[in-house]
N, C-alpha and C positions, 0 to 999 in steps of 0.2 A: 474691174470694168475696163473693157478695153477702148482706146478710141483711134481713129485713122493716122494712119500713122505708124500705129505698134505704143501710143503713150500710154500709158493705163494712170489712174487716181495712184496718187504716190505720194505718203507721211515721209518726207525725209527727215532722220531726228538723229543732231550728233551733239553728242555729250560725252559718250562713255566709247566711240569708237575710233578709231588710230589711223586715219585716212591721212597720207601725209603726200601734199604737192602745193604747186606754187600757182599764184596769181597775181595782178596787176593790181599795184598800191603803192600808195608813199608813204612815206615815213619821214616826221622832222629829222631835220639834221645839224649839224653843226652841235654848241652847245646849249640849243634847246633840248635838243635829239636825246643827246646824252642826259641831258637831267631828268626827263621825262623818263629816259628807260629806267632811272635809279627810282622811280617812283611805281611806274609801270612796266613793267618789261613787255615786250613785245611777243606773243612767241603764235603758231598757228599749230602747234599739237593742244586736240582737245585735255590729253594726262597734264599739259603742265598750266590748262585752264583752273584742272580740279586741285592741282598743287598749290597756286598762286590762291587759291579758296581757302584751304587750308592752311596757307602761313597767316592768308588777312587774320584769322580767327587767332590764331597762337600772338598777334600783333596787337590781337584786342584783348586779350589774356593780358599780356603783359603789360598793357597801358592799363586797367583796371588794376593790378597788382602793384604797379607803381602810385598809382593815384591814393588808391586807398591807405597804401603806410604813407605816401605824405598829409593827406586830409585827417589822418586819424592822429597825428603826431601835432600840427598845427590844432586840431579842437581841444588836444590834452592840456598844449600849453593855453589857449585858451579858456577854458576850463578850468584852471589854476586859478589863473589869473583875475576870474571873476568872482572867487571867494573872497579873494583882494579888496576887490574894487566895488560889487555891490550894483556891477552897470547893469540894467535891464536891458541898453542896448548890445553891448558886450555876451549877455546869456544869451541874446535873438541869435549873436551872428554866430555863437559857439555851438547852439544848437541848431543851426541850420547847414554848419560844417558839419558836426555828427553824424549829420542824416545825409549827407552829400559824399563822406563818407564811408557811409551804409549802403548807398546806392550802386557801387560797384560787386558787392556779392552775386545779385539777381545778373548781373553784367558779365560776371564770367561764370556761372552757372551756364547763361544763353551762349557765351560762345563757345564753350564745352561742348555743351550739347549741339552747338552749328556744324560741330567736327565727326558725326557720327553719321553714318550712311545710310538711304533711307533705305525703308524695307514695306513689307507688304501693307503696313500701318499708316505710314507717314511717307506717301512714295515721292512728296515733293521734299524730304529730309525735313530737318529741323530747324531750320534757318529763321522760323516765326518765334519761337523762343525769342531770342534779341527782343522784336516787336513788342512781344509783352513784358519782359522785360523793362522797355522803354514806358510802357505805363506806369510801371512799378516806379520807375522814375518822376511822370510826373504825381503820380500820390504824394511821394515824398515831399516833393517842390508845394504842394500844397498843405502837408502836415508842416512844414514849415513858416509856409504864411502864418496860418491859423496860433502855432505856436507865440512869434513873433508879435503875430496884433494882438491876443488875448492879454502877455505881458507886456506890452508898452500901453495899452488899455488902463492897468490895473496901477499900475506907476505912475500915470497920470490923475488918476483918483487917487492913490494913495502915496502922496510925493515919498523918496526916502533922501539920505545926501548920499552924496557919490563920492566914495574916498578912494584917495591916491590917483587921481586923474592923469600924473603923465605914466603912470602904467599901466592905466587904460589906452593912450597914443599909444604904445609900444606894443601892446595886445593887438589893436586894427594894425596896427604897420606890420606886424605878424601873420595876421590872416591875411590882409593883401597877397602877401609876398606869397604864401604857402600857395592860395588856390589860384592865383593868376599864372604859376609855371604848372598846375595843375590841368587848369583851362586851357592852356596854350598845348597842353601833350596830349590830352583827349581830343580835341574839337583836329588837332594836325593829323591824328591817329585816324581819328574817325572819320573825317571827310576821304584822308588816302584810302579806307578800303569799303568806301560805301556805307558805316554804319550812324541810321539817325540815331539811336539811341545811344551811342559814344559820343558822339556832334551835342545832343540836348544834355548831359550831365556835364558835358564839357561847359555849356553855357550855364547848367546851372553854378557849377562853381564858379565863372566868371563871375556870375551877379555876388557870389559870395564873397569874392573879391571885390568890389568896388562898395557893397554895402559893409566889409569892415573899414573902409577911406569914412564911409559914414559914422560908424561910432569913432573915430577919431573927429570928426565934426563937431561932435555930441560932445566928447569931452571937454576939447578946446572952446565952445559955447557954455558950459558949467565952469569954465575957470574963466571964461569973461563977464560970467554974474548972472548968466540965464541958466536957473538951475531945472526949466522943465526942458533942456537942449537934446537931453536924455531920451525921456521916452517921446518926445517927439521925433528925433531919428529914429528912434524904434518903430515908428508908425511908417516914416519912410522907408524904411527896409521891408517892412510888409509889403508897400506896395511894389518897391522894385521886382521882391521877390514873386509877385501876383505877375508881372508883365513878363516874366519870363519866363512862368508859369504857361502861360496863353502862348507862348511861341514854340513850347517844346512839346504841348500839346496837340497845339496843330498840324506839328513837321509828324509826331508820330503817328496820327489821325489816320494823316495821308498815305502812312504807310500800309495802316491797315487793312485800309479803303483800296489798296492796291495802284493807287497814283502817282503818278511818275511825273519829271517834269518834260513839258512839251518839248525841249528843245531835243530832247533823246528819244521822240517820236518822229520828231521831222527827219532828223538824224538817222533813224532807221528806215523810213521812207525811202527818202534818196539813194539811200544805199542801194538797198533790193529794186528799187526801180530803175535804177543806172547798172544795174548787171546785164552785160549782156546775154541775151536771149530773153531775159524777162517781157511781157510783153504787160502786164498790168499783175495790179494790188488788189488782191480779192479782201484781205485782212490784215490786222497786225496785232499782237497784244503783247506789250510789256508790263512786266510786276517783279516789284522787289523781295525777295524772299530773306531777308535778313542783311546781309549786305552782299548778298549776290544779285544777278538780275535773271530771269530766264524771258523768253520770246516765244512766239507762235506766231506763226503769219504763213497765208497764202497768198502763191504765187501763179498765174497763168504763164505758159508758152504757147509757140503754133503748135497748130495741132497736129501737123507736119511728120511731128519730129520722132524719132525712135524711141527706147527706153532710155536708153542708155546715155543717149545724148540730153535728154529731159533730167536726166541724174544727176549730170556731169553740171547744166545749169543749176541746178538745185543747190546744190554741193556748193557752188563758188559764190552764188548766192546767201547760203549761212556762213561761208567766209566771212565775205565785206561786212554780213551784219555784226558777225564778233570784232572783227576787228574797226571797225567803226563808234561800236558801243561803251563806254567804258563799264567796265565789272559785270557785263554780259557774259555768264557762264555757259549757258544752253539754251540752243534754239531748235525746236521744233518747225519744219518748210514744208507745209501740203503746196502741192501741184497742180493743176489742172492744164487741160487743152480750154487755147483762148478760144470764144466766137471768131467766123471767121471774118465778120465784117474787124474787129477790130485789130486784127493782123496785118499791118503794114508792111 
């Protein structure tokens, strides 16, 4: 459709094409500048957008691969440990390490498959794998409650004694230590390249972490003569386990749900509305597709203007939005000619 001017209706979509020039923007500097590039690098070729896609993924490979021999090495010795000791709260936290884990298979399955290209099936790629994935995660966080409360439940009906209590301390002081540099390497991993589902097992090993400090509670309460210290921390590890349950729920919820948070809407507002030539916001739509981001948004011009030049706006326009966006892979920019009262 054509309109005065020479503008015609125009999908501007770069993702995949190699258009290379420059435009107006800043850049921190100094050594924020530099620390931020060692996290994000900067670059305005869309190939080294879809590069920087494909290492986050190889980055969440390798966080998952290291999570998992440390989690699965800290439950073994745990594990041991509770033939020992006979703790119910020590079984809650050993099996709720097992399955935390277990939780990283589905996790790099999902980013395996985020690394493949989409095709006539899957034209938005695979990047929802993760997503569900992230469910698979909290089932687990909830097979864990359920385990945890059934046996601190049944230890309190049916007391037993707790032997070898300070090697039940040294068991939690174990699991601490295992899934707290666990938690600290997924939730750093995960937030750097966008993925909720590395951020939520990241948390849930944290709780795993702090609910082993709990059966050392448990312990140290059994050798100060309260011998139900046991599966009463057993019961609070349920619940901690519940409440973070409910968080890692929500975050992935959101993800499904295609919601994003406000501040990366406003963010992309401003953007496309301070580009020059822009003259209004017809649309905008941001969604996370695993830990990438993509866009769609219309924009008005005068109606003035030629093709060419309507392009060239276009164009500097999904600039500033990628470069404004963090882990904004691809943006879709329809065009239109503005009304003319609203052309200043």
């Amino acid at each position: 459709m054509s309109y005065p001017g020479g503008v015609t209706e125009h999908d501007h979509h770069h993702g995949d094409d190699e258009h290379h020039h420059e435009h107006p923007h800043e850049h921190p500097t100094g050594l924020r500048g530099r620390l931020l590039e060692l996290v994000r690098p900067h670059s305005h070729d869309s190939a080294d957008s879809v590069d920087e896609a494909l290492e986050d993924s190889a980055r969440g490979i390798r966080a998952v691969k290291v999570s998992l021999v440390a989690l699965a090495v800290t439950a073994l010795v745990q594990g041991l440990l509770v033939l020992v000791t006979g703790s119910v709260a020590l079984l809650a936290d050993t099996v709720h390490n097992a399955s935390d884990a277990l939780t990283a298979v589905p996790l790099w399955i999902a980013f395996v498959l985020a690394r493949r290209r989409p095709d006539q099936r899957f034209t938005y790629g695979y990047g929802r794998a993760e997503d569900l994935a992230g469910v698979f995660v909290v089932a687990m966080i909830a097979l864990s409650a359920v385990v945890a409360g059934v046996e601190s439940v049944r230890r309190l009906l049916d007391p037993a004694p707790l032997d070898h209590p300070w090697v039940l301390v040294a068991a939690g002081l174990v699991g601490f230590a295992g899934n707290e540099l666990v938690a600290v390497y997924r939730i750093r991993v995960g937030r750097s390249i966008g993925s909720a589902a590395l951020v939520a097992d990241g948390l849930h090993a944290r709780t795993d972490g702090f609910t082993s400090l709990a059966v050392v509670l448990g312990a140290l309460g059994v050798m100060a003569g309260f011998p139900l210290a046991d599966p009463v921390v057993g019961l609070l590890i349920t619940v901690a386990i519940l409440v973070v349950m409910r968080g890692a729920a929500r975050d992935i919820y959101r993800r499904l749900m295609d919601a994003v948070d406000p501040d990366l809407t406003r963010a992309a507002t401003v953007s496309l509305t301070e580009t020059p030539g822009v003259v209004g916001l017809e649309h905008l739509r941001l969604r996370w597709i695993g830990h990438r981001m993509t866009a769609e948004a219309g924009i008005t011009v005068s109606p003035d203007l030629d093709l060419v030049t309507a392009h060239a706006i276009c164009h500097d326009a999904e600039r500033r939005l990628v470069d404004r966006v963090p882990k904004l892979q691809d943006a879709t920019i329809h065009v239109s000619p503005a009304e003319p009262a609203s052309v200043t």
